[in-house]
N, C-alpha and C positions, 0 to 999 in steps of 0.2 A: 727375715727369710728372703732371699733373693727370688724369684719369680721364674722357672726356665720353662724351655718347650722341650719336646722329643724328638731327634729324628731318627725317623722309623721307616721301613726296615731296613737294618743295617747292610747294605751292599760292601761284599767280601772284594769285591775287585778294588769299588772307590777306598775300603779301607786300606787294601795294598798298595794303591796309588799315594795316599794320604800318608803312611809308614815309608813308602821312599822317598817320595821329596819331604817330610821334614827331618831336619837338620840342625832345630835351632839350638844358639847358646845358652848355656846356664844363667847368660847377662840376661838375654833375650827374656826368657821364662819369668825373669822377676819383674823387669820392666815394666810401667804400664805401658799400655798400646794404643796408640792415638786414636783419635776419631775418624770415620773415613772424611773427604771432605766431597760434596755435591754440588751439583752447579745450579746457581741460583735459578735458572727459567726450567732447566728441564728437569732437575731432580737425579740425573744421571751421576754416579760415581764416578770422580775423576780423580780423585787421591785413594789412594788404599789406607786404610785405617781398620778400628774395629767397630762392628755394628750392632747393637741391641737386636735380638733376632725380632722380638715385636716392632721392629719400623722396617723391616726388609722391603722393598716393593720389588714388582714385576720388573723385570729386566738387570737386576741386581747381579754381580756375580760377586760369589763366595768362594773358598777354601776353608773347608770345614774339616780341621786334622785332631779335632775333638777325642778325647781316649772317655768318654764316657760318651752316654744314650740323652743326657739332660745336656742341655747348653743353655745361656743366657744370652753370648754374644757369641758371634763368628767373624773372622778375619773378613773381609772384603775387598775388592780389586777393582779398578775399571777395566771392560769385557775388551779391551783391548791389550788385556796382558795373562798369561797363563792362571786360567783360573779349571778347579773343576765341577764347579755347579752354577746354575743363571737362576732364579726365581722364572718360572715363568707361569706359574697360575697361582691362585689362591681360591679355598673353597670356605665357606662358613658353615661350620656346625650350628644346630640348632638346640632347643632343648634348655629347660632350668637345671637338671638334675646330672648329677655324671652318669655317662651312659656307659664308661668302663674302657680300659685298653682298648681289646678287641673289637668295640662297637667303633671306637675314636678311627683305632688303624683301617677296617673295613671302607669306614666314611672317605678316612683321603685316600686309600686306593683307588676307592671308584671316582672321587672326583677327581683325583688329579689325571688319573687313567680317561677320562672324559673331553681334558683339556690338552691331553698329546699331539694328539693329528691336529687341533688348530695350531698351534705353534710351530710344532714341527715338520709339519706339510708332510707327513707320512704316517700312517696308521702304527701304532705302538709293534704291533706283532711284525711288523715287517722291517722296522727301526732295529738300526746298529744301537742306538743310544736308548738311556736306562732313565727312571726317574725316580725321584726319590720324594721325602718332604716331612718338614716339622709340624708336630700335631700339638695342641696341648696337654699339663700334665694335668691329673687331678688336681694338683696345687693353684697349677693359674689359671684351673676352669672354675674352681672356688672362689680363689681370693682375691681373682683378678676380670672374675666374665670373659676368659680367652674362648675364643670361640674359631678362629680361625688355624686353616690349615694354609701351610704354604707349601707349592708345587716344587721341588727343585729339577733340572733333567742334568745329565751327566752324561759325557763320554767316558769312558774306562781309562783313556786316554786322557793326559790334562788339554785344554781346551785354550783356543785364543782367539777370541770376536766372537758375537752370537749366534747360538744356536738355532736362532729363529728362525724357520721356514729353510732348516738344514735338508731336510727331505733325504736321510740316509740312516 
């Protein structure tokens, strides 16, 4: 059984975003998809490739054109090329026992809602920009002790260089 996360809640814009630019071939779809490649001292993505969602870290940028709520991996970019999502926070769940969907989704609303205005030097309700983020499933809070949430933030719009300290 392969191991995925969720990302939740599904934003209607990034999916509309996500349904026009892709494009891919029939080749493309069977293909495997490389690994992204990073750079030895900083860790930063500088090849596009594909990424296991559990090694995402902060400042990561994704394209997530996923036709399901479960992922395992996601496309990945370096934040210097059209991307529509950055990792920019991560929260831990706590707890031995599954605490349930709606307990999981609550938890990284508020945390990643927590960690907005740091990153993006603007308080969320006053922000042009949206965030989103992968939670785990009951599967890999069982079979794997997933405990972490990751932050993702988006523009509606595709994106290129970081959103960090965007302040709009």
């Amino acid at each position: 059984m392969t191991a995925r996360r969720r990302l939740l809640p599904l934003a209607l814009a990034a999916l509309a975003a996500a349904l026009t630019l892709s494009g891919c071939s029939v080749v493309e779809g069977i293909l495997p998809k490389p690994a992204e490649t990073r750079d030895a001292q900083s860790g930063e993505i500088v090849g596009g490739g594909t990424t296991d969602v559990f090694t995402l870290s902060v400042g990561d940028c994704l394209n997530d054109e996923s036709s399901t709520e479960e992922v395992s991996e996601v496309p990945t970019v370096p934040c210097s090329e059209p991307h529509q999502y950055e990792v920019y926070g991560e929260v831990t769940l706590t707890g031995d026992d599954w605490p349930g969907d709606e307990a999981v989704t609550q938890q990284a609303d508020d945390g990643c809602y927590a960690q907005f205005q740091a990153f993006a030097g603007i308080v969320y309700e006053d922000s042009s920009l949206e965030f989103n983020y992968y939670t785990p499933t009951k599967g890999s809070w069982e079979e794997m002790d997933d405990r972490l949430v990751t932050c993702v933030i988006f523009d509606t719009a595709a994106t290129t260089g970081s959103l960090a300290g965007a302040a709009r």
